[in-house]
C-alpha positions in Angstrom: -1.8 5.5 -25.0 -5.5 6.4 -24.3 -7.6 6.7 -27.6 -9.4 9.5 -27.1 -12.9 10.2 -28.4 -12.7 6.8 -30.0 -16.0 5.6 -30.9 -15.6 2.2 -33.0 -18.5 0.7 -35.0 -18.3 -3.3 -35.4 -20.2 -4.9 -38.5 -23.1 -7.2 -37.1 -22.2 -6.8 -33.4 -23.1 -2.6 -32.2 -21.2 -0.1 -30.6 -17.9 -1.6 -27.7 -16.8 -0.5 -24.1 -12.5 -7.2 -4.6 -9.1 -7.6 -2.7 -6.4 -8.6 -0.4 1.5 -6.6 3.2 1.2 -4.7 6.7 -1.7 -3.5 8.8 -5.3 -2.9 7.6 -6.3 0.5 9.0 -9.9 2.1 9.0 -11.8 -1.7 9.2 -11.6 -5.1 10.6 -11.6 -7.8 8.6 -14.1 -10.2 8.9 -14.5 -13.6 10.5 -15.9 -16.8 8.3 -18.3 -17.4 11.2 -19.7 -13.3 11.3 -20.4 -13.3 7.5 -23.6 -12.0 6.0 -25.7 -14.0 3.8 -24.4 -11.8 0.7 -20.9 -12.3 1.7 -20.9 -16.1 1.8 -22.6 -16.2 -1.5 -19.5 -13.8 -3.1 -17.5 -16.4 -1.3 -18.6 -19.2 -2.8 -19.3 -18.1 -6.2 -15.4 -18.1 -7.2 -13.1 -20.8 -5.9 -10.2 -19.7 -4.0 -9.5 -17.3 -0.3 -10.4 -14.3 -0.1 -10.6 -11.7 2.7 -13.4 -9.4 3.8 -13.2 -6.3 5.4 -16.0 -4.0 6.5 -16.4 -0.5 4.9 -17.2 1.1 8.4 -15.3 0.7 11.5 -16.9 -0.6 14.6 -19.8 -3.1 13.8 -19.7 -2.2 10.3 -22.6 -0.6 10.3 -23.5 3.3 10.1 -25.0 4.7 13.1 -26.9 7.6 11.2 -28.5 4.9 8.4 -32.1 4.8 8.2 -31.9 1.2 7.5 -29.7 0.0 10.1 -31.8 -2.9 11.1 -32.6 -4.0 8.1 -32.2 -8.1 8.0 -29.7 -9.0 4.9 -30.8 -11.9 2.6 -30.2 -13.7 -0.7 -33.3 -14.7 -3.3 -30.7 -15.4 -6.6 -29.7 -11.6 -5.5 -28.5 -9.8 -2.4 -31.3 -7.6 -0.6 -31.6 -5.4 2.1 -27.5 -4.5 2.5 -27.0 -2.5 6.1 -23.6 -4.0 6.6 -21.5 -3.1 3.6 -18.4 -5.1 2.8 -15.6 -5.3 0.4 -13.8 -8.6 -0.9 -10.6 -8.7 -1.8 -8.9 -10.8 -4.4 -5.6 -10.8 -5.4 -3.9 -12.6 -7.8 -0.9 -15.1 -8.4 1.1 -12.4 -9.9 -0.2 -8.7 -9.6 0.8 -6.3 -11.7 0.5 -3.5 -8.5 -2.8 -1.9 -10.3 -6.3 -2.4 -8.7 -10.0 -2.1 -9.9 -12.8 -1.6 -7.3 -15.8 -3.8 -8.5 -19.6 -2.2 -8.0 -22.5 -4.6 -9.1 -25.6 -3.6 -10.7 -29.2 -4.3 -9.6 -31.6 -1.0 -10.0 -30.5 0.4 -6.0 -32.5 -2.2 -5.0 -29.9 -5.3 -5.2 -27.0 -6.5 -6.2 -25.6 -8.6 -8.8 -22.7 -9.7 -7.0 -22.1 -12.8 -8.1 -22.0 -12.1 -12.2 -21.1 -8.0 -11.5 -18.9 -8.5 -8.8 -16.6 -11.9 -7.9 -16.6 -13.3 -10.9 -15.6 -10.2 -12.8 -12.8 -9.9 -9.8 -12.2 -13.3 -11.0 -11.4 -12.2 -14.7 -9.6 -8.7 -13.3 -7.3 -11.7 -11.4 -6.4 -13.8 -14.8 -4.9 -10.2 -16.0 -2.5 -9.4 -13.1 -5.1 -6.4 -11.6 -6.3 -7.1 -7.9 -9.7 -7.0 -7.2 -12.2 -5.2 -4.4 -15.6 -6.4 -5.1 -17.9 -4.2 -3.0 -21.4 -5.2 -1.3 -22.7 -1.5 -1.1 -26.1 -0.9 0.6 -29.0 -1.1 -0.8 -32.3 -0.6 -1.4 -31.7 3.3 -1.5 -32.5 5.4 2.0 -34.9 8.4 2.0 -32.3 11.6 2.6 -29.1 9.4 2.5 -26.9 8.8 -0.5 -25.8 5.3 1.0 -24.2 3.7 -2.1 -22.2 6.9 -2.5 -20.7 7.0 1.0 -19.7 3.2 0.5 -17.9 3.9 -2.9 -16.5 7.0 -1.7 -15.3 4.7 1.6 -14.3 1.9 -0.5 -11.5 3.9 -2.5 -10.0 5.5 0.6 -10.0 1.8 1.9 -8.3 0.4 -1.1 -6.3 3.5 -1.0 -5.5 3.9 2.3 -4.0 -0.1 2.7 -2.2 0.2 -0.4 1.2 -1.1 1.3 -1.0 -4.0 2.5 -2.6 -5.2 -0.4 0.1 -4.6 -2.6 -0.6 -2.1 -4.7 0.2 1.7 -6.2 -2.2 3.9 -4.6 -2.2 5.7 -8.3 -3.0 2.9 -10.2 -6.9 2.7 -8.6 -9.6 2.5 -11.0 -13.5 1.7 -10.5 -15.9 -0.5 -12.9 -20.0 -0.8 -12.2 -22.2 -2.6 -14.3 -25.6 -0.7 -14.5 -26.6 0.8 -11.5 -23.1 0.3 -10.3 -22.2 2.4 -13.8 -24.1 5.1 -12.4 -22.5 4.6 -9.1 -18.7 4.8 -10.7 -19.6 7.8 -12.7 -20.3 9.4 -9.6 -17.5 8.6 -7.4 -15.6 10.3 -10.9 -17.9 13.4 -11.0 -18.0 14.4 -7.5 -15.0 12.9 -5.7 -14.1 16.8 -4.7 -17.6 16.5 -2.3 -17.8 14.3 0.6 -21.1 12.4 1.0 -20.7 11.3 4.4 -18.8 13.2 7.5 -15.1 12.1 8.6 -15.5 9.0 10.8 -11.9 8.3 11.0 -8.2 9.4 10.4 -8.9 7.3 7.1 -11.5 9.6 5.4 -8.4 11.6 5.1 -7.4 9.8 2.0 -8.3 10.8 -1.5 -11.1 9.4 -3.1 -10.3 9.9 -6.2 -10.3 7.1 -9.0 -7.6 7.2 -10.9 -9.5 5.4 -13.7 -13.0 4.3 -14.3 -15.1 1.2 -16.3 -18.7 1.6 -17.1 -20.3 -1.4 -18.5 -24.1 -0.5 -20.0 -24.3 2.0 -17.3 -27.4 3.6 -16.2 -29.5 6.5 -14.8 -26.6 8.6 -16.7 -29.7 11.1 -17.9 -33.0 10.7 -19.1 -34.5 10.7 -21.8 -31.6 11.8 -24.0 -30.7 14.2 -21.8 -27.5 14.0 -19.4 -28.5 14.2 -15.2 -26.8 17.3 -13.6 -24.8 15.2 -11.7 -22.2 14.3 -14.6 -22.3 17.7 -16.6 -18.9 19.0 -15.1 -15.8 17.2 -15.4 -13.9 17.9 -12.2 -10.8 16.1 -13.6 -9.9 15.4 -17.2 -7.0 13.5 -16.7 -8.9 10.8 -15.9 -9.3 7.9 -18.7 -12.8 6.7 -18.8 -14.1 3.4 -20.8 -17.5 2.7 -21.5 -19.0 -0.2 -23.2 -22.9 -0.9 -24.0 -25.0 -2.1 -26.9 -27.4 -0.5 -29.0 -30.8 -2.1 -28.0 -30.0 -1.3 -24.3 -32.8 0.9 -22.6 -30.2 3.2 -21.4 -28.1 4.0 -25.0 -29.4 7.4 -25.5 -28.5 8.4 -22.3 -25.2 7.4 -22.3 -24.9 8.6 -25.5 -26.1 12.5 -24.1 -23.0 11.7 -22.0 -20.0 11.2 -23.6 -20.2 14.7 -25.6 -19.1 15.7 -21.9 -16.3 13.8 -21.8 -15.3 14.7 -25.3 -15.7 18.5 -24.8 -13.7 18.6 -21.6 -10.8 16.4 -23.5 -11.5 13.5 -21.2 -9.3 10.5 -22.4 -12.1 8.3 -23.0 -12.7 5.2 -25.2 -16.6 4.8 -26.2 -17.6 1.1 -27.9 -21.1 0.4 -29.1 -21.9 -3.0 -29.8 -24.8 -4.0 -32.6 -26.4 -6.8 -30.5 -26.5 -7.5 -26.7 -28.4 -7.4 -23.6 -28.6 -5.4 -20.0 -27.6 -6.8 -17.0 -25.5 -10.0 -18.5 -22.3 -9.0 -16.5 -19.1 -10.9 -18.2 -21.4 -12.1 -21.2 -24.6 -10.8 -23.3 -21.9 -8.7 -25.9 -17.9 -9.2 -26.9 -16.8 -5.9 -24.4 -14.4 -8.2 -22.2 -11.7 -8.6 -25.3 -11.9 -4.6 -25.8 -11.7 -3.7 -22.1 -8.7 -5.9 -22.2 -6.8 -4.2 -24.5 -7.6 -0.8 -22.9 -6.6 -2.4 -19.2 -3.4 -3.5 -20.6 -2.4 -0.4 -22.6 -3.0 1.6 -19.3 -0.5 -1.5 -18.0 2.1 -1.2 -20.1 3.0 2.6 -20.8 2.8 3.3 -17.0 5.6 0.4 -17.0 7.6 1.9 -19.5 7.6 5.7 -17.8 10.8 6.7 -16.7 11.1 6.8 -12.8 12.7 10.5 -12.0 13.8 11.2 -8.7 13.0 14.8 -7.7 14.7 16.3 -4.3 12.0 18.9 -2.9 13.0 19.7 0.5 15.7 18.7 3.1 15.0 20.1 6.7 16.9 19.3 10.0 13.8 17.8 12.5 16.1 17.4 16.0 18.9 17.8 17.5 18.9 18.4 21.3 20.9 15.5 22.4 24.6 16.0 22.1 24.3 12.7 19.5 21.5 12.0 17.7 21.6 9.2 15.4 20.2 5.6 13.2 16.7 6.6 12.4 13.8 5.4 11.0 10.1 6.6 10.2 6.8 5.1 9.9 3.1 7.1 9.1 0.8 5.9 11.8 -3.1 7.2 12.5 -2.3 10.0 10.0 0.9 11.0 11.8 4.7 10.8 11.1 6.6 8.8 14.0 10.4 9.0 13.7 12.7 7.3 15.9 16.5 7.8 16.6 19.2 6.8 19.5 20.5 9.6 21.6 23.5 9.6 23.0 26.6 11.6 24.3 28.4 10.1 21.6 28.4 7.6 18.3 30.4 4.7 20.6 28.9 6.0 24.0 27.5 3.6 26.7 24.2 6.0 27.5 21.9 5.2 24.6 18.2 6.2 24.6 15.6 5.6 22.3 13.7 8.5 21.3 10.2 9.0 19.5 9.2 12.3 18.1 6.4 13.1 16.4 4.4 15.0 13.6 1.1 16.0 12.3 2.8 17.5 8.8 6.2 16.7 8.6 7.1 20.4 9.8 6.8 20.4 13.5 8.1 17.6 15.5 7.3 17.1 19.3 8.8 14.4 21.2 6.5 11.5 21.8 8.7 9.0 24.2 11.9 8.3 25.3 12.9 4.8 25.8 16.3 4.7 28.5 17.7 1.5 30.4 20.0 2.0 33.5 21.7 -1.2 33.0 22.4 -0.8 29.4 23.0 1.4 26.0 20.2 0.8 23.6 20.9 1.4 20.0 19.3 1.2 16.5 15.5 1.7 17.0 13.7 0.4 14.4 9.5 1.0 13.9 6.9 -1.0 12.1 3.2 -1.4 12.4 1.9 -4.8 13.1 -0.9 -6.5 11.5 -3.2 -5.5 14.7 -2.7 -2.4 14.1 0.0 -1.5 16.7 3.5 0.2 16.6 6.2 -2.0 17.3 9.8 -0.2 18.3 12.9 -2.7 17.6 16.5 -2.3 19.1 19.1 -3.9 20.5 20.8 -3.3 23.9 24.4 -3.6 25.2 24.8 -4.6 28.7 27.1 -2.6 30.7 28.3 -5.7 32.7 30.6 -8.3 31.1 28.8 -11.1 30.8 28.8 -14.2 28.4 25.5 -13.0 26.4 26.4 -9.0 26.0 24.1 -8.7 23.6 20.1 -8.8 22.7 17.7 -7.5 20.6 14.5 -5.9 22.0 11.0 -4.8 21.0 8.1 -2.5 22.8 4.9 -1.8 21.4 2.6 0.8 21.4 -1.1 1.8 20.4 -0.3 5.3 20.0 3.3 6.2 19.9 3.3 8.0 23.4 3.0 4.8 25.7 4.8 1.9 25.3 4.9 -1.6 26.6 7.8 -3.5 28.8 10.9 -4.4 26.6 10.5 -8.0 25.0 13.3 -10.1 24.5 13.4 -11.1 20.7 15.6 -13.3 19.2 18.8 -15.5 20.1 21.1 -13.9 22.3 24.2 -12.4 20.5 22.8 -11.7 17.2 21.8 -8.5 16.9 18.6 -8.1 14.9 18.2 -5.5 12.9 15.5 -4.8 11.6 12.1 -6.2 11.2 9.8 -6.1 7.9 6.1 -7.2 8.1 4.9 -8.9 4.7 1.2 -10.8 5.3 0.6 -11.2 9.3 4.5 -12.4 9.7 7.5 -10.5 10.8 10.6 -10.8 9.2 14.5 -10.0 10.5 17.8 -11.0 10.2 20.0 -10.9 13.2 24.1 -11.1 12.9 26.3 -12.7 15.4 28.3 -10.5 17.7 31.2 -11.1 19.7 31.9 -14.2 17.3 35.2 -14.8 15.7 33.3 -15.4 12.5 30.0 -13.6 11.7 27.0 -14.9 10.4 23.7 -13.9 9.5 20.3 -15.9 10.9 17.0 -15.1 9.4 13.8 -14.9 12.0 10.0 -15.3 11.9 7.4 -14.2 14.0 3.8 -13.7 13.8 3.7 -11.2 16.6 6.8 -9.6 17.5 7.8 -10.9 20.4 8.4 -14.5 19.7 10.6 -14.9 16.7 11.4 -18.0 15.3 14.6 -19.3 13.5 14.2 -19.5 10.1 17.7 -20.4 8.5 20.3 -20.6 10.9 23.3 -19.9 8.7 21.6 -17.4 5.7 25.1 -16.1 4.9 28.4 -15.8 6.3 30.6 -14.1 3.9 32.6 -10.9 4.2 31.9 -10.2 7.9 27.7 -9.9 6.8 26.1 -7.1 9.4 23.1 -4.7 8.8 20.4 -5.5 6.5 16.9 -4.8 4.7 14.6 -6.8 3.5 11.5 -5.9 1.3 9.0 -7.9 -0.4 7.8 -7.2 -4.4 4.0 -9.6 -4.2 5.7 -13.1 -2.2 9.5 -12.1 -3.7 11.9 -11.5 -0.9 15.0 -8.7 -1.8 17.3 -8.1 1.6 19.8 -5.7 1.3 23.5 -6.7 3.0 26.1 -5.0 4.0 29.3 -6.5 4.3 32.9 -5.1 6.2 35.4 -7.9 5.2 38.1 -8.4 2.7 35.3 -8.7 0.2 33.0 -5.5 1.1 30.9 -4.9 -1.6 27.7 -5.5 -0.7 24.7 -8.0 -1.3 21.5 -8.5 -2.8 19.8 -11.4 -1.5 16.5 -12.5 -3.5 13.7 -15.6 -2.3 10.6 -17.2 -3.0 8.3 -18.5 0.0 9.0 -20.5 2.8 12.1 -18.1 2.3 14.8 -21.1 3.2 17.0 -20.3 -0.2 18.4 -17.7 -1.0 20.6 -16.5 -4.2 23.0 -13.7 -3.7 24.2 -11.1 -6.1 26.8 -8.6 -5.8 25.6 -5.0 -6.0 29.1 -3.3 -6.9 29.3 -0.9 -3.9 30.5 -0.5 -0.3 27.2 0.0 1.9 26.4 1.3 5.6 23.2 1.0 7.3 21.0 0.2 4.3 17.3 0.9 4.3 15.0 -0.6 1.2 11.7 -0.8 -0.4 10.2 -1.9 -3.6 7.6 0.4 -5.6 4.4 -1.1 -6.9 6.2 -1.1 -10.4 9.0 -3.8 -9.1 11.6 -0.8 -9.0 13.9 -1.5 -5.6 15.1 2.2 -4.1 17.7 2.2 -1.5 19.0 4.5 1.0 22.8 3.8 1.7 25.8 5.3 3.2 28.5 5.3 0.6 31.9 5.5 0.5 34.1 6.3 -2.3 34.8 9.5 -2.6 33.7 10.8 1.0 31.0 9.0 3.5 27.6 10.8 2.4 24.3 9.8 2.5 22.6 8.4 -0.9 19.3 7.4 -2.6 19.8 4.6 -4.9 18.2 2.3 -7.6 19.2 -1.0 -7.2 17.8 -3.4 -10.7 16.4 -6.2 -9.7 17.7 -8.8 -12.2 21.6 -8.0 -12.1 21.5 -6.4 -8.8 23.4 -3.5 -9.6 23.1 0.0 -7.4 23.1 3.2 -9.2 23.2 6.5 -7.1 20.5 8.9 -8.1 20.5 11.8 -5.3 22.6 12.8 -2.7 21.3 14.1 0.4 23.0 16.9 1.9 25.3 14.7 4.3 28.6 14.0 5.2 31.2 12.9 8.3 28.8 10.6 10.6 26.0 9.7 8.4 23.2 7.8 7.1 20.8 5.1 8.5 17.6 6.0 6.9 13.9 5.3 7.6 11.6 5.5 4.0 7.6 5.9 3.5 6.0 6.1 0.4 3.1 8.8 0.6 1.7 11.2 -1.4 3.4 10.2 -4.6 6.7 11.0 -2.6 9.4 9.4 -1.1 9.8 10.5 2.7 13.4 9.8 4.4 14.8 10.4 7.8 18.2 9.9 8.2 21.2 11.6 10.3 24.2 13.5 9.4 26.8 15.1 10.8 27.8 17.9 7.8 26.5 20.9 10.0 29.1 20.0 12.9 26.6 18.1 15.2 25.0 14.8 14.1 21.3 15.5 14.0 18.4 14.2 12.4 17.1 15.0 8.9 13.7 14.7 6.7 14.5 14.7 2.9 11.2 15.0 0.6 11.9 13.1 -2.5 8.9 13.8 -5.7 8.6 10.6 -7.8 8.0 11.7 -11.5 7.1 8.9 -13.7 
């Protein structure tokens, strides 16, 4: 879909070429009161809220910049940058790609307002979320500052993918000018780090997976290309560059797109006849051109065919005599998976256990969660906007009496210590799991104990008061263990049903989430686990039924609602109950089976091949 070595000559024009889920890790957002003088000017150039986060954790400031102390200000530009941020700006309906934003302004200031929020404000009207970045300048003696925030910036965008919505593979970078230059090198040298590791977040790949330059500069001089863009490090990816031919920097970006061409780079070039430097959205027709490229990139990455690839199945535990209904979550660069253990699947002596692990290989345990007056069952584990763990169950009281039943939450700041048990929910209704989508918490319990059950959907902004939300969401073919997952502000829960009618449900809403339309999926589900890819596709992980209980990953189409079984885990007898993270281009799923003789606990590695 990428036209490469396109160069395209227009008669009497000349040659054509920040920001917003579940937690933010790596920075803290950013207060309206604690906002720099560039900030509120970003702010109020675009109507609309938006977010800001700083690059750096802590104050937001680097401790080893020469320039620390320097006094931010704004004269029709920003000057003198030592707290970098980034803007995000998401739009009505997001398309799940995202384009980082870099002004122009010489490495002396920034542009922001024409090169930065208003361009996110254009990147917005085509479905593409936006992260405009306030990097630092002027440029420090010794310290390759705006380099360290771009390189940051990506592994931000990247790293908070989940939250903001978006496929951490669909990440691309466009700089106007300076912030050309800056692009190019994020591009060129993402393989060397310009800073040291401050955090579990420098981790993440920095990597663009695309890249815009609009009448870049300080590509070369004089005609000839700078050192710092003559290797290509990665072909693969598509680079578009627009500038016009009376700009001060066209030879030079002309001595660089031979390098792109030799190394097969799948670049579009467009000269335009007439046009200025340093005009942002205006000065020469790019925007239409850039459009087209944008969207081509949009549409054949939605028409690629998902293929489910299973790479490795290893057992992870199984010291208890009954280990059982797990789930996983990645947390500060570790995997946390947690399980019930038990003497048996029915027993009264349920524990909660955590283990933990650095790869995915070796597991340690982490915590184990008992109570003496009850057998806790069904952990569940989230992280909450503040950046916390958050373990969900539900206890049965070994007495007998009138409420036998209630759901629980602890919390944790590192997976090893964990709070006293909150009581969450209404008595009776055992809530099953919780999903976080933008600072709120949402679960649906089912009734227990009653002669007809019934689902009730809860809110909570902190996870340990939940609210009711609808107090009869559906009460149809005995309705018990669900999943809910959100696609942008579109609610999909997953229900399972063990009635005369047990097919089970696909339940699909629009905010404040009171109505709901249900459509039937065509199978008979157990403990249903589900997420939605940035490309709208809903996977499931189910226990099915017909033909023998095994354990199953599952499209599920969005429109009709019907499941389709793609891969079967190896699994059988007492099974299923899954946990699912997306990471690494790969589908990561705990669940339990009992196939070996023992029920123990399993990590499947699923490749996703578009």
């Amino acid at each position: 879909m990428y036209k490469k070595g396109c160069l395209k000559l227009f008669p009497g024009v000349v040659f054509c070429l920040l920001f917003y889920g579940n937690t933010i890790l790596g920075a803290n957002a950013v207060p309206t009161n604690n906002l720099q003088p560039g900030d509120l000017i970003l702010m109020k150039s675009v109507p609309g809220k938006y977010h800001f986060y700083h690059l750096w954790p802590g104050n937001g400031k680097r401790a080893d910049d020469p320039l620390k102390d320097a006094k931010e200000y704004f004269d029709n530009r920003i000057k003198d940058v030592s707290c970098p941020t980034i803007m995000v700006m998401k739009p009505d309906n997001p398309n799940g790609k995202a384009v980082i934003v870099f002004p122009g302004g010489g490495y002396s200031y920034l542009a922001a307002r024409k090169e930065g929020s208003r361009v996110g404000e254009w990147l917005n009207q085509q479905g593409i979320t936006a992260f405009a970045v306030k990097y630092r300048v002027p440029k420090r003696k010794g310290v390759n500052a705006p380099l360290q925030d771009a390189q940051r910036a990506i592994r931000f965008v990247r790293g908070n993918a989940n939250y903001f919505g978006i496929d951490p593979n669909s990440i691309g970078v466009m700089g106007f000018s300076a912030g050309g230059h800056l692009c190019a090198l994020t591009v060129h040298q993402f393989d060397k780090d310009s800073y040291s590791p401050v955090d579990y977040l420098d981790k993440v790949s920095c990597k663009p997976n695309f890249c815009i330059l609009i009448y870049p500069a300080y590509l070369g001089e004089r005609g000839k290309v700078s050192r710092d863009f003559r290797e290509v490090k990665d072909s693969t990816i598509p680079i578009y560059v627009a500038i016009s031919k009376n700009d001060p920097d066209i030879s030079n970006v002309m001595s660089y797109v031979p390098i792109l061409m030799k190394a097969d780079v799948p670049y579009e070039f467009h000269v335009y006849a007439e046009g200025k430097h340093g005009t942002g959205l205006g000065g020469f027709p790019w925007i239409k051109a850039c459009e087209d490229w944008l969207n081509s990139q949009i549409k054949s990455s939605g028409k690629k065919k998902l293929t489910l690839k299973l790479l490795e199945v290893k057992k992870i535990w199984d010291k208890a005599p009954h280990n059982a209904f797990t789930d996983l979550v990645r947390f500060h660069n570790r995997w946390f998976c947690v399980f019930r253990e038990a003497t048996s699947h029915v027993s009264d002596d349920g524990a909660l256990r955590v283990i933990t692990s650095a790869d995915g290989d070796k597991w340690k345990s982490a915590a184990l969660i008992k109570s003496k007056n009850s057998d806790l069952r069904d952990a569940k584990i989230s992280v909450t906007p503040n950046g916390n763990l958050m373990l969900c169950g539900a206890e049965v009281i070994h007495a007998k009496p009138k409420n036998k039943y209630q759901s629980l939450s602890w919390f944790s700041k590192d997976g090893y210590t964990w709070s006293k048990k909150n009581k969450i929910g209404d008595a009776n209704f055992w809530l099953w799991r919780v999903t976080w989508h933008k600072g709120k918490a949402y679960g649906i319990g089912y009734s227990c104990g009653a002669n007809k059950r019934t689902l009730r959907l809860y809110s909570s902004s902190n996870g340990k008061k939940f609210d009711v939300l609808v107090n009869n969401l559906y009460d149809v073919g005995a309705p018990n263990e669900t999943a809910i997952a959100f696609n942008g502000d579109t609610a999909y829960c997953l229900l399972r049903r063990d009635g005369k009618e047990s097919t089970g449900k696909l339940g699909i809403s629009q905010p404040p989430y009171t109505n709901w339309k249900w459509k039937d999926i065509g199978a008979r589900i157990g403990g249903p686990q589900l997420i939605c890819l940035p490309n709208g596709q809903l996977i499931a992980v189910v226990r099915l039924y017909d033909g023998g209980p095994r354990t199953s990953l599952c499209l599920i189409n969005a429109k009709s609602g019907k499941l389709t079984e793609k891969l079967t885990f190896p699994s059988g007898g007492d099974t299923s109950y899954a946990g699912i993270v997306r990471h690494d281009n790969m589908l990561w799923v705990s669940y339990y089976s009992s196939h070996e003789g023992k029920a123990s606990i399993y990590l499947s590695k699923v490749k996703l091949v578009y």
